[in-house]
N, C-alpha and C positions, 0 to 999 in steps of 0.2 A: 452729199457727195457719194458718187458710187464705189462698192467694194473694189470694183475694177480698178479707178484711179487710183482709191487707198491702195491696190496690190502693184502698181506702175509707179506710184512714188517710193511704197519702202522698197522694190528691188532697184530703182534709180539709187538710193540713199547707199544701200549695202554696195554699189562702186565706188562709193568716194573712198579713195585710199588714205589710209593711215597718214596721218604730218599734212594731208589736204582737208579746204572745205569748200562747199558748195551754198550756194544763196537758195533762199525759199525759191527765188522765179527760176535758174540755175534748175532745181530740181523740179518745178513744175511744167518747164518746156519740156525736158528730157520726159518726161511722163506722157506727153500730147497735150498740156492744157498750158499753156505760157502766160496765160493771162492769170489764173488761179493761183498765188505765190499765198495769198490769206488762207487758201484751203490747205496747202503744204505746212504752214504752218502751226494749224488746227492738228492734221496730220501728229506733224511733231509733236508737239503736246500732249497727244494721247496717246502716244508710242508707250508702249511696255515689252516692244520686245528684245529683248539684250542679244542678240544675233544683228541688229540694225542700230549702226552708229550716226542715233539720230543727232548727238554733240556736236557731228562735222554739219551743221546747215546753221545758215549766219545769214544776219542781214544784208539786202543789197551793200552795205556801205560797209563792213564787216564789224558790224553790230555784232555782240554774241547773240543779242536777244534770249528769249525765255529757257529754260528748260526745265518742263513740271514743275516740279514743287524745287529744285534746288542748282539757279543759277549757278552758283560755284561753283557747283558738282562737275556741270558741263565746262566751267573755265579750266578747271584742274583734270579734267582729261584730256580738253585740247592740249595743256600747257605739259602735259605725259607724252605727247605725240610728238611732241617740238615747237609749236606753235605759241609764238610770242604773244601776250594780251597786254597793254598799256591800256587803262581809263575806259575800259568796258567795250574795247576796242579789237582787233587783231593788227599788229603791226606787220608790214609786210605784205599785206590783204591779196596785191597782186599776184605776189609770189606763189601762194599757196591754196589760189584758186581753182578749184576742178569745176568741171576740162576747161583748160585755158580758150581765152576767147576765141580760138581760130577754130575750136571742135564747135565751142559754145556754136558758133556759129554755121554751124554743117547741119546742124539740126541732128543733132543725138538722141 
C-alpha cells in the first residue's frame, strides 16, 4: 500500500469527530480507494500515532473490531466519548456514524 493512501486514510481518520465513528470502507472511500476497507484496516493496526483517533473506525456492522494489542483500550475510549457498546457491538451504530449516509454519499 502506498505512503500516499497511508497519509489519505490517517488525515480522513483525524475528521471523525469526537462521540462519532467511521467504518474501515467509510474511510477508505473518503481516501480514493472504496474498495480497500482490508488495507484501512491494516492501516489501523499499525497506527502509533496518538494525534490520530484511530478508536473512532469500526466494522461495517459496528463491530468494534481490533485495536493493536488492546481491544478494551479502544472500547473504553469510545465509551469516554459517549458511545454505547453492548456485546462487542455499538448500539446506536446509525446515530453515531460519520458522515452520515447523505455525505457518505457525495463522495467525500
Amino acid at each position: 500500500m502506498s505512503s500516499d493512501f497511508r497519509r489519505r486514510v490517517l488525515a480522513a481518520v483525524r475528521r471523525i469527530p469526537a462521540g462519532r465513528v467511521a467504518t474501515y470502507g467509510d474511510i477508505a472511500a473518503l481516501a480514493g480507494r472504496p474498495r480497500a476497507w482490508r488495507a484501512v484496516g491494516n492501516i489501523m493496526r499499525e497506527c502509533d500515532d496518538r494525534v490520530t483517533p484511530c478508536h473512532r473506525v469500526v466494522g461495517a456492522s459496528g463491530a468494534l473490531g481490533g485495536y493493536g494489542s488492546s481491544p478494551l483500550l479502544k472500547q473504553a475510549l469510545l465509551h469516554a466519548e459517549g458511545i454505547t457498546i453492548g456485546n462487542g457491538r455499538i448500539r446506536r451504530f446509525r446515530d453515531v456514524r460519520w458522515p452520515q449516509r447523505e455525505v457518505r454519499g457525495a463522495g467525500l
